[in-house]
N, C-alpha and C positions, 0 to 999 in steps of 0.2 A: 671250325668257324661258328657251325648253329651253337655250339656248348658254349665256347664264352659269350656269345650273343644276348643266350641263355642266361647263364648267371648274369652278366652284369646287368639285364633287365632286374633281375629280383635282386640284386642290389638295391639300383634303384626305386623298386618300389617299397623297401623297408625303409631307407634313405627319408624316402616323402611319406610316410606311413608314422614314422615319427617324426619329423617336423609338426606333420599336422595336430599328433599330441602332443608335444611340444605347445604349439601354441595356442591348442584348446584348453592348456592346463592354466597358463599365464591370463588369458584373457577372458575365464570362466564366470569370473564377477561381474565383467562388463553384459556379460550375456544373461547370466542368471539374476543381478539385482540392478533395481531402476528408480532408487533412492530420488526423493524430492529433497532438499537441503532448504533449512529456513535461518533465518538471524535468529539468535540468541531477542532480536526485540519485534519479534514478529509476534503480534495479538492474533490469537483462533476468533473465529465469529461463527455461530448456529443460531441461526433465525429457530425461536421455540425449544429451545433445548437449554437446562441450566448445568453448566459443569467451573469446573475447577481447575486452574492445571499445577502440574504439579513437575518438582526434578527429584530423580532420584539417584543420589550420586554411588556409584556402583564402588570406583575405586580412581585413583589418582586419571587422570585421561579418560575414565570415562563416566559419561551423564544418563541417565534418558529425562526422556521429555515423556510425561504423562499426562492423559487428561482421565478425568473422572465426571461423566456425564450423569444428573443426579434425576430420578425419580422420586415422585411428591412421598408417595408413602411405599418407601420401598421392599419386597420381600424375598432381595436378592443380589447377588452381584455375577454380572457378565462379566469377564476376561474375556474379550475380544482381540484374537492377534490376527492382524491383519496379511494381505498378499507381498507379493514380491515390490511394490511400485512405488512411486509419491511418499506419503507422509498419512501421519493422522490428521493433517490439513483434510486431503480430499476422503480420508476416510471416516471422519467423525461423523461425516452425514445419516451413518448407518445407524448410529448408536437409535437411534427414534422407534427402530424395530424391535426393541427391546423395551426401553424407559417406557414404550404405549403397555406394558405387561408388567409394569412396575418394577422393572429393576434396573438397578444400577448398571452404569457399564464402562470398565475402566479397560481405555486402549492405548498401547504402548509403541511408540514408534522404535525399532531396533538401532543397533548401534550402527552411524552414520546416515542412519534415516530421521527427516527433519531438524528437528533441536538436538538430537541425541547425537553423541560423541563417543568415540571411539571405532577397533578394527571390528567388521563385521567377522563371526567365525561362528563354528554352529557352536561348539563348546561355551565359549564366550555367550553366546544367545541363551542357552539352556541354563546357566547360570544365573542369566540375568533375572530369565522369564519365573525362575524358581524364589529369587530375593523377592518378585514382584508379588507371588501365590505368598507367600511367608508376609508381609504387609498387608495381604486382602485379608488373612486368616487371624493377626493381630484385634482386629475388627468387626472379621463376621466369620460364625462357626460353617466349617467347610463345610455343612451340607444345604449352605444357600451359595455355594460357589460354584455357580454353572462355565466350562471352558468354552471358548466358540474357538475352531480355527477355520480361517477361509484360506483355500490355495496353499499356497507356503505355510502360514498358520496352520496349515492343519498337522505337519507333522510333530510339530512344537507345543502344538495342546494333547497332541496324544501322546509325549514323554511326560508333560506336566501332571496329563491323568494317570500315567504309569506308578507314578513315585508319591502321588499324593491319593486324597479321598474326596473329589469333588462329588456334588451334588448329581451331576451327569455330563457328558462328553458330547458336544456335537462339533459333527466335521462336514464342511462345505468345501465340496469341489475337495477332495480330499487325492493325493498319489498315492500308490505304493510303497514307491520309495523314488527320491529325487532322480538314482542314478538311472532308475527306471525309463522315466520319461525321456532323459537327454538320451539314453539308448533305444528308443523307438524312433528321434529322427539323424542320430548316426550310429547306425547297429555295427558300425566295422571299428568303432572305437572301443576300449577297453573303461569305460565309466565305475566299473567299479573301483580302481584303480586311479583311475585321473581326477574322480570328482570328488576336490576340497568340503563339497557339504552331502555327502550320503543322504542323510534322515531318513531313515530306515524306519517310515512309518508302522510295516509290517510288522515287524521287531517288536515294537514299543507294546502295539495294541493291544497282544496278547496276555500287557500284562495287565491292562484297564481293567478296575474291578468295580464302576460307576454302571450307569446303561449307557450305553455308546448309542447315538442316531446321526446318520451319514444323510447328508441331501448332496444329489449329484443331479444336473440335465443331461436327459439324454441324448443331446445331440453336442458334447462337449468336445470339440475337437481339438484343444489345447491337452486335459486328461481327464479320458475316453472312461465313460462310464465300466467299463469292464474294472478299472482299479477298485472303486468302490464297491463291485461284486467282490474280488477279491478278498477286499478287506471285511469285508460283513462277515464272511467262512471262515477267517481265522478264530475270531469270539464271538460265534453267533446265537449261544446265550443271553449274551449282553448284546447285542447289535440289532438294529432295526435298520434298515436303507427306504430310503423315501423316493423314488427317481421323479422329477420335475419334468414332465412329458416335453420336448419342445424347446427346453432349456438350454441354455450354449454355456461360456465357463465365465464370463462377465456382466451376463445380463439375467440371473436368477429374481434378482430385484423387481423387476418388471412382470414376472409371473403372478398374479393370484395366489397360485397353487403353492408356492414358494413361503409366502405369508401365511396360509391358512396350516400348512404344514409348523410351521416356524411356532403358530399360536396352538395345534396340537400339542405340540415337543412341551412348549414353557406352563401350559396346563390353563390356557385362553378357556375364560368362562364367559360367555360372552352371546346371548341367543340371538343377537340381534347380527350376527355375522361378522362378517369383515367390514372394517372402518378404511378405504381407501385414502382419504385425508389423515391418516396418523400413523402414515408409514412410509416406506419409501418405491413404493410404485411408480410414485409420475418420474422419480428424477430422472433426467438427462440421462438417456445409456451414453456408455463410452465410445470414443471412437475406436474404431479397430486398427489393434497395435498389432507390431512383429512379436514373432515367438519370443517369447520370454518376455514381454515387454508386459504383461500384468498377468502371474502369475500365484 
C-alpha cells in the first residue's frame, strides 16, 4: 500500500513539474517582454533635444522604428539599446546624457516594440541590431562608435562589440546570462532548456576586444551586482566595473555618481563639474513594477 502510495505521489509530481514548464515555456514573452506599441502616426516630442526619426526596413514583415537624437558639434555616435519595456517613447529622454558630451545617440526600439514590426526572437534582434551598427559605420568610422546597453541591452551590445570594433563597450545593470536570472527566482526549473532567449552575455564578452565599463548599483535587486563582478573576471583586461553605491536597477538616473561616472567613461573635460540641468537627474523615477516588468 505505502509503495503505490509512493509511486503515484512521484507521478504526480512529475505530472505538475512539467505542466509547470510547460507553461513557463509558452507564456515566457508575456513575462520577460513589456513592449509599449504606437501607431504607425504617433509623432516623438523632446523638450531640448533635436533628433530625426527614421524606418529601417529589415525584410518583408518587418520595420524598426529609429530615432537619431543629434548633437550640435558632434564627436561621436551612441548605440543606445534600451531595457525590456515601453518604447523609445519613454526612452528617448535618456539620450540628453549623452548629446550633453556631444554625441550623437541613435536608439532603436526592437521588433514589436513601439513602431517596430515584427516577431521578437533573439536571432532575429541580433541581426537586426547588426544591420543597424553596419548603417552607423556607413557614416562614422568605428572608432567614434560607442555601444551602451541597459538591462536587456546589455546582452545585445556585448555580441554587437563581440563581432565588431567599436570605440568602447558600456554596460548598465548588465546579467550574466538571461537564463541566469529566471533561475535565481525558479531554481527547480530547467532554464537552460526552457528559455526562448538565453543571451549568454558571458559567452559574448570574452570575445570584446574594445575596453569594456560595467555601471551596476549596489543595491540592485532585480540583477544583483554579484553578475556584474562576474562579468568584469571574465575580461578583466579590458573591463572596469564602477558600482553606484545606493543604486537599485531603475533609478541609476537619479545618482550623481552615476553622471559623473558616465562623464568619466565618455572623457567629460569639464572643471566646473557636474551641470545638473543637462542631464537626466530630476526626471520622474519610475514607479515600481513586477518582476520582469522593466528589465
Amino acid at each position: 500500500m505505502f509503495d503505490w502510495i509512493s509511486n503515484n505521489f512521484i507521478v504526480i509530481l512529475i505530472v505538475v513539474y512539467l505542466t509547470i514548464s510547460f507553461i513557463i515555456y509558452l507564456l515566457q514573452d508575456y513575462f520577460l517582454f513589456h513592449p509599449e506599441k504606437l501607431s504607425p502616426e504617433f509623432e516623438f516630442e523632446y523638450k531640448n533635444l533635436n533628433f530625426d526619426e527614421h524606418t529601417l526596413e529589415i525584410k518583408p514583415g518587418v520595420k524598426l522604428s529609429v530615432l537619431r537624437f543629434r548633437a550640435e558639434k558632434p564627436i561621436g555616435v551612441v548605440l543606445y539599446l534600451k531595457g525590456n519595456s515601453r518604447s523609445i517613447k519613454g526612452w528617448g529622454k535618456f539620450a540628453i546624457d549623452f548629446v550633453r558630451y556631444n554625441y550623437d545617440v541613435i536608439m532603436v526600439d526592437y521588433r514589436g516594440f513601439g513602431k517596430s514590426t515584427g516577431k521578437f526572437s533573439q536571432q532575429g534582434i541580433k541581426n537586426d541590431l547588426q544591420l543597424v551598427y553596419e548603417k552607423i559605420k556607413e557614416r562614422v568610422d568605428e572608432k567614434y562608435i560607442v555601444v551602451y546597453g541597459r538591462s536587456l541591452g546589455s546582452g545585445f551590445a556585448t555580441k554587437l562589440a563581440s563581432v565588431n570594433n567599436p570605440r568602447m563597450l558600456i554596460l548598465d545593470a548588465p546579467y550574466y546570462s538571461l537564463a541566469k536570472i529566471a533561475g535565481k527566482y525558479l531554481p527547480f526549473l530547467p532554464f537552460s532548456i526552457l528559455l526562448k532567449y538565453p543571451i549568454p552575455t558571458y559567452k559574448w564578452i570574452k570575445y570584446v576586444k574594445c575596453p569594456i565599463h560595467i555601471i551596476h548599483g549596489t543595491k540592485d535587486r532585480l540583477i544583483p551586482m554579484v553578475s556584474s563582478i562576474k562579468l568584469s573576471n571574465i575580461n578583466p583586461e579590458k573591463t572596469r566595473l564602477y558600482p553606484i553605491t545606493g543604486g537599485g536597477h531603475n533609478n541609476l538616473h537619479i545618482f550623481e555618481s552615476y553622471h559623473e561616472t558616465l562623464g568619466k567613461i565618455l572623457g567629460e573635460k569639464n572643471p566646473e563639474g557636474f551641470d545638473r540641468e543637462r542631464s537626466s537627474i530630476n526626471f520622474k523615477k519610475p514607479k515600481k513594477k513586477q518582476f520582469f516588468k522593466r528589465f
